[in-house]
N, CA and C of each residue as an Amber inpcrd file, in Angstrom:
protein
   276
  86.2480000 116.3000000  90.1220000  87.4390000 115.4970000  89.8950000
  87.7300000 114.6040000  91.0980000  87.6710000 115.4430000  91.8350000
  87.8950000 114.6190000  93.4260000  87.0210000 113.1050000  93.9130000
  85.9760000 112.8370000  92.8770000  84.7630000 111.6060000  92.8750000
  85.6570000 110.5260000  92.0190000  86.5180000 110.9430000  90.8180000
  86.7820000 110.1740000  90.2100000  88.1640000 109.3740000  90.8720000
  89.0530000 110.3310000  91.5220000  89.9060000 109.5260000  91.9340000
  90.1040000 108.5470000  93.0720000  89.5900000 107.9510000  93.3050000
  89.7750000 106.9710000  93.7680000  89.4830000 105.5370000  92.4890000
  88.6750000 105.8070000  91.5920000  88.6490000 105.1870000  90.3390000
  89.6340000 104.8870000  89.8320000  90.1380000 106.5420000  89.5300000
  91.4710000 106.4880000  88.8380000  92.7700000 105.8170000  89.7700000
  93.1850000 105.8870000  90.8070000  93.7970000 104.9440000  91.5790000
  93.8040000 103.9730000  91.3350000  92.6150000 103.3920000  91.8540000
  92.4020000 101.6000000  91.6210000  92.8610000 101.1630000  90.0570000
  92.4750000 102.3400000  89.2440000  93.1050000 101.7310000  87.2860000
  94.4960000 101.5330000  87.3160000  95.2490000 102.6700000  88.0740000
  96.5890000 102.3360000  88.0210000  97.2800000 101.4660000  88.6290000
  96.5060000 100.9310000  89.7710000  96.9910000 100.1330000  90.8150000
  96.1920000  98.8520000  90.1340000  95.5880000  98.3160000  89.1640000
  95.1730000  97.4310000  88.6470000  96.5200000  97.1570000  87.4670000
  96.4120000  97.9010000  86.7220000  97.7070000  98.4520000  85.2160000
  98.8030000  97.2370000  86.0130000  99.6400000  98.0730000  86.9910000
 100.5830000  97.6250000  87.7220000 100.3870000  96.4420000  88.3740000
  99.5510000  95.6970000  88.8050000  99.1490000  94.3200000  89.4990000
  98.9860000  93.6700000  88.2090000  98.3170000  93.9600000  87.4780000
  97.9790000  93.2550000  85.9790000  99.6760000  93.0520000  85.3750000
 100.6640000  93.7090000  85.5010000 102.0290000  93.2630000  84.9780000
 102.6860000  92.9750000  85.8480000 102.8330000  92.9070000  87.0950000
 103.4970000  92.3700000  88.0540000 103.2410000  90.7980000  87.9810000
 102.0770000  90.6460000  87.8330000 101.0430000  89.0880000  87.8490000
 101.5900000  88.5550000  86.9810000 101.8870000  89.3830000  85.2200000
 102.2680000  88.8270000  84.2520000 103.7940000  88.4210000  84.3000000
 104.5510000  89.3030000  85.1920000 105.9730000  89.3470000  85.3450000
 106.4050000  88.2530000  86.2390000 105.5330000  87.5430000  86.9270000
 105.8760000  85.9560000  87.9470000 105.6480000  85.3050000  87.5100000
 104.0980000  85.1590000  86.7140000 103.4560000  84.0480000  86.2920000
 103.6450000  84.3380000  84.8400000 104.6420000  83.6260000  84.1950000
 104.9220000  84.2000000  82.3160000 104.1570000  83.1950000  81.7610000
 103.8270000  81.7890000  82.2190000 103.2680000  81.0910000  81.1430000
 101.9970000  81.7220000  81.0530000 101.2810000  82.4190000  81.7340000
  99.5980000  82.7960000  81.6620000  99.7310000  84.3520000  81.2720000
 101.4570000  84.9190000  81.0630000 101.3290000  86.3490000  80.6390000
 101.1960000  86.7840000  79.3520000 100.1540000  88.5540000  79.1950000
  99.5500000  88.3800000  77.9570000 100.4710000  89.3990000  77.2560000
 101.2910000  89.5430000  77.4630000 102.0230000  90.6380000  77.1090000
 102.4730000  91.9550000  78.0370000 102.7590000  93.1100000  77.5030000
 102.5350000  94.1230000  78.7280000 101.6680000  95.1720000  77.9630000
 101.0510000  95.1570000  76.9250000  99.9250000  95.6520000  77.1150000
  98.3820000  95.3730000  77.1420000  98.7070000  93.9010000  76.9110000
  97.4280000  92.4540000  77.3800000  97.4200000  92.9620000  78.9270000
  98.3890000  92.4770000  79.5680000  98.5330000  92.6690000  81.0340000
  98.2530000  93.8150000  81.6880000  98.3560000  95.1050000  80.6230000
  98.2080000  96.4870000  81.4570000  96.4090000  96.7810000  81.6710000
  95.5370000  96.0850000  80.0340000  94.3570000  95.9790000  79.4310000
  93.6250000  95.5320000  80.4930000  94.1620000  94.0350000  80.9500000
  93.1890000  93.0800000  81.7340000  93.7070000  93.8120000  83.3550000
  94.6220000  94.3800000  83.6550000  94.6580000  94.3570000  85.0440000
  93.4240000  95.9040000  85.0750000  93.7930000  97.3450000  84.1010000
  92.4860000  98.1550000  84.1500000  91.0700000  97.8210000  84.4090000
  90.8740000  96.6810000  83.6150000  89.8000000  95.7970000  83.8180000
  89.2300000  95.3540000  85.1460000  90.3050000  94.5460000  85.8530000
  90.3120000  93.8990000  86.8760000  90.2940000  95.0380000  87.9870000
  91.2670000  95.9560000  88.0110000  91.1410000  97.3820000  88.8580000
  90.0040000  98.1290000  88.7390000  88.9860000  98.0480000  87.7940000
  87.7430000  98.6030000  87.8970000  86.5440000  97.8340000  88.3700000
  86.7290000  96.5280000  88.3310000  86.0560000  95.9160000  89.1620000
  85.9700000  95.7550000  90.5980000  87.0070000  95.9900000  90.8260000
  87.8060000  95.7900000  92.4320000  87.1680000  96.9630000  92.8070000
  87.5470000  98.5990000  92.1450000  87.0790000  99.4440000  93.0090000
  85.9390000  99.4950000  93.1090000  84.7480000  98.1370000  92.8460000
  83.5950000  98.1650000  93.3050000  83.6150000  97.5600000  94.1890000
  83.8890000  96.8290000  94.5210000  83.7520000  95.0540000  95.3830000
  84.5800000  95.3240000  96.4400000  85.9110000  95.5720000  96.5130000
  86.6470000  95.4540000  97.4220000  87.1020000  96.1650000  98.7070000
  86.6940000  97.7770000  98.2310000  87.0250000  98.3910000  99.1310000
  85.4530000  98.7400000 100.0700000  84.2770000  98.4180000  99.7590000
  83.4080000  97.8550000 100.5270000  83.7360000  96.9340000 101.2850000
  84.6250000  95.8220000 101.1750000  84.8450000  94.4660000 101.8040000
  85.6600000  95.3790000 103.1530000  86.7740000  95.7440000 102.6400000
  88.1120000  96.1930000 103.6740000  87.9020000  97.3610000 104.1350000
  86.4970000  97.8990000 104.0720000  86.4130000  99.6860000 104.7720000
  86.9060000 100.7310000 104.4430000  87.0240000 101.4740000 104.6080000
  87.4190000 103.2530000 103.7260000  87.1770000 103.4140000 102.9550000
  85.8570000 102.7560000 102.0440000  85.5830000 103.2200000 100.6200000
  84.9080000 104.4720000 100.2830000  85.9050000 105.1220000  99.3250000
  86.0120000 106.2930000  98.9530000  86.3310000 107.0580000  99.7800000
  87.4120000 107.0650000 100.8260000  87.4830000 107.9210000 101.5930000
  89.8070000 108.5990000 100.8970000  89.8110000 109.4970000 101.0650000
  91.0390000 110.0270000 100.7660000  92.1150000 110.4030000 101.6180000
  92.1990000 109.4530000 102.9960000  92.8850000 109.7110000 104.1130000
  93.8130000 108.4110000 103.6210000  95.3790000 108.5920000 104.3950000
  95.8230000 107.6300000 104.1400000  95.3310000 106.3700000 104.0310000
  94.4950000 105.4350000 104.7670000  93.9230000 104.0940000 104.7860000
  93.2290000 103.8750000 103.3100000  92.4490000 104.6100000 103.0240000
  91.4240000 105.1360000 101.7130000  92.5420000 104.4850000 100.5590000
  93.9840000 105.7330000 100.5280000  94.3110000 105.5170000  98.9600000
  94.9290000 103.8990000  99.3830000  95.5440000 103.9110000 100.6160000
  96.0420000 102.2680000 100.4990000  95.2250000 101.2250000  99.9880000
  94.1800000 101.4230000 100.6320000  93.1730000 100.7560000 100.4470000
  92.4190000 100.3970000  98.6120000  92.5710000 101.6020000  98.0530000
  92.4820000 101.7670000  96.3650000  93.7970000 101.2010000  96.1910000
  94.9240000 101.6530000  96.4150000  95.9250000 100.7590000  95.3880000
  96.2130000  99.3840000  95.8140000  95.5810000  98.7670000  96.9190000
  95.2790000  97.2040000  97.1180000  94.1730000  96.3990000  96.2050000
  93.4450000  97.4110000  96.6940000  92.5510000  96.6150000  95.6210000
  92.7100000  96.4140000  94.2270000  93.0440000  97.1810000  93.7040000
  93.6410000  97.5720000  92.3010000  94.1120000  96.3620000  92.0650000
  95.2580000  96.6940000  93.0650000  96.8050000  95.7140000  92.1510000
  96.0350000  94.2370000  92.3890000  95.4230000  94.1780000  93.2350000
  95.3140000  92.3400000  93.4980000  93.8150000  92.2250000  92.9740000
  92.9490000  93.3980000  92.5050000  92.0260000  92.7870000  91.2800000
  92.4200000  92.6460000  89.6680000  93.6550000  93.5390000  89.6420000
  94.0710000  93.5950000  88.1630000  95.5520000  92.3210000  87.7150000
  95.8350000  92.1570000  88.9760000  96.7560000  90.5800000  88.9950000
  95.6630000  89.0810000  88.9570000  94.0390000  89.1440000  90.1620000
  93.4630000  88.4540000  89.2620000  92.7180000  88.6630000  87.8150000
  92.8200000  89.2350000  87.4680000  91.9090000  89.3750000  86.1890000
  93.1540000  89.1960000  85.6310000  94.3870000  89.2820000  85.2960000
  95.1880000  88.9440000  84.2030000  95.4170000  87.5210000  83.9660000
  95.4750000  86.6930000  85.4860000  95.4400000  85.7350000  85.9540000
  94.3150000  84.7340000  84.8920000  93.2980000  85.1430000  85.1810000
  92.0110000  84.4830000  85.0970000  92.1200000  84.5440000  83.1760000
  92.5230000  85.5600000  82.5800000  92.2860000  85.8650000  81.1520000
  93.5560000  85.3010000  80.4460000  94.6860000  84.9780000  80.9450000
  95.7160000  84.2260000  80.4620000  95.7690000  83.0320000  80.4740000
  94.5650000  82.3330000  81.5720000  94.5000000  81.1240000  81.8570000
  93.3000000  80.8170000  80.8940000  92.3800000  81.5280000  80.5280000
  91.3470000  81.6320000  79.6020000  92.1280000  81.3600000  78.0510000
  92.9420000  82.2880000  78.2390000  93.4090000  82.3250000  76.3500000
  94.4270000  80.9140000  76.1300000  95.1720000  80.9550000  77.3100000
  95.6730000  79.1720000  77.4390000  94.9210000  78.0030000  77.5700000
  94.0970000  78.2370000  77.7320000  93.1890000  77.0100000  77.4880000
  92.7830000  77.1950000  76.0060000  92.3360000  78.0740000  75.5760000
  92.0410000  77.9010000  74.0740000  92.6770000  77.8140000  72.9070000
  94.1500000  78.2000000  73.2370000  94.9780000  77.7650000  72.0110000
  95.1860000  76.6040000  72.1340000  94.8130000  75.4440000  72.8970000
  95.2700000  74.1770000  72.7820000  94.6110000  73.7770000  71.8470000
């Protein structure tokens, strides 16, 4: 269990960046469970990419989980970003 969480972190800390993103930026928001969808998304990508970038990856000391719920929230705010601006371009 202890392998997965930091996964599971980054999903929730994506969830939450993915509706925060939607909650500033409303013309590109997909809803709140569009927004919860694409930020999981975006938070599972991140916990590949990002916490390699910023150090402590996978580690469970304070820096570690900060480090997962950063990445999260600001991969799952871009990915809501990026997919609202996607679906707005195509209903035109």
């Amino acid at each position: 269990m202890e392998a997965y969480l930091p996964l599971i972190i980054n999903l929730i800390g994506g969830a939450v960046g993915g509706n925060v993103a939607g909650g500033v930026l409303k013309n590109v928001s997909l809803g709140t469970l569009g927004n919860s969808i694409a930020g999981i998304l975006g938070g599972g990508a991140a916990s590949q990419l990002l916490p390699e970038l910023l150090g402590a990856a996978g580690t469970m000391d304070i820096q570690g989980i900060l480090t997962q719920i950063a990445s999260g929230g600001v991969g799952g705010g871009v990915a809501m970003v990026v997919l609202g601006l996607v679906k707005s371009l195509i209903s035109r």
